[in-house]
C-alpha angles and dihedrals in degrees: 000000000000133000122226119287129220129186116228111199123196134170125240128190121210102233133298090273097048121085096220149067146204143244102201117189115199115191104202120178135184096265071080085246125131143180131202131202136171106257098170143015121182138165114275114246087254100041089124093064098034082050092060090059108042115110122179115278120210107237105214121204108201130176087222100026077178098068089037095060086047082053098044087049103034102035112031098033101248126158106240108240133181121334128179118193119206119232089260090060097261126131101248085180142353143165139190123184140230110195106306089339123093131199108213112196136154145179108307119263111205101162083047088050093254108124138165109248088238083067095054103044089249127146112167110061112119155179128211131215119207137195100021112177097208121014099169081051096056093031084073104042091055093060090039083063099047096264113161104241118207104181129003122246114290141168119255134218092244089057099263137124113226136171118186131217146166126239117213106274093053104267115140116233130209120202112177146153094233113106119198083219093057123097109279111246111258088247102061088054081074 
């Protein structure tokens, strides 16, 4: 027989940079199980001004979200952010930050449809990374690190410098000058 039962509700909010937040209901009985489910999600107070900041943010699948992270850190040059790790060892969410930009990835999820594009044959998926201060800089870091460089720093017809590598589970990756929030070059008006 069951004991009685009691919902718990709390508010989440989906991080400082999401406009959202949660109302989480947790039933919890005496058998000491519990389920939760979403029962609300509303705007934040200051989703306005929360609203005027938010950017996309590339979500990663990797197959070891783990060495990832090391790569995205020790190689390209990204602050670690927040991780959480799952009770089977798996990333269930992670990010790491360039400038005001993230990177959110994770373990990847087959049987949920997100894959790494190593599982799928692909070779051209691809993330950019814009409004580098110093490419050669971190060009050489990268190598330095192991990275597996594609192709060397150059200049670009659209007045950026860009190097090109791939990370380990076979996405190419784009780090250049060039910021979509600069002043276009006179040539690309035409």
């Amino acid at each position: 027989m069951r004991g009685p039962s009691r919902y718990t509700t709390q508010r989440a909010v989906l991080g400082s940079h999401h406009p959202c937040y949660l109302s989480l209901r947790t039933l919890e009985d005496s058998s000491q199980t519990s389920s939760t489910s979403i029962s609300h999600i509303a705007p934040s107070p200051d989703a306005d001004q929360i609203q005027a900041s938010m950017s996309v943010c590339p979500y990663l699948y990797y197959n070891d979200a783990k060495a990832a992270k090391i790569w995205l850190t020790n190689v390209c040059g990204f602050e670690p952010g927040f991780m959480k790790e799952m009770d089977d060892g798996t990333i269930g969410h992670a990010e790491v930050k360039h400038g005001a930009g993230f990177i959110y990835f994770a373990t990847a999820k087959p049987t949920e449809g997100m894959k790494s594009p190593i599982d799928v044959g692909a070779e051209t998926a691809s993330v950019c990374v814009a409004a580098v201060k110093d490419v050669d800089g971190l060009h050489d870091r990268a190598k330095a690190a192991g990275g597996n460089i594609t192709k060397a720093p150059y200049n670009t017809c659209y007045g950026s410098r860009e190097f090109e590598m791939k990370d380990p589970e076979g996405r190419v990756w784009f780090f250049g000058s060039y910021s979509p929030t600069d002043n276009c070059p006179e040539d690309s008006k035409k």
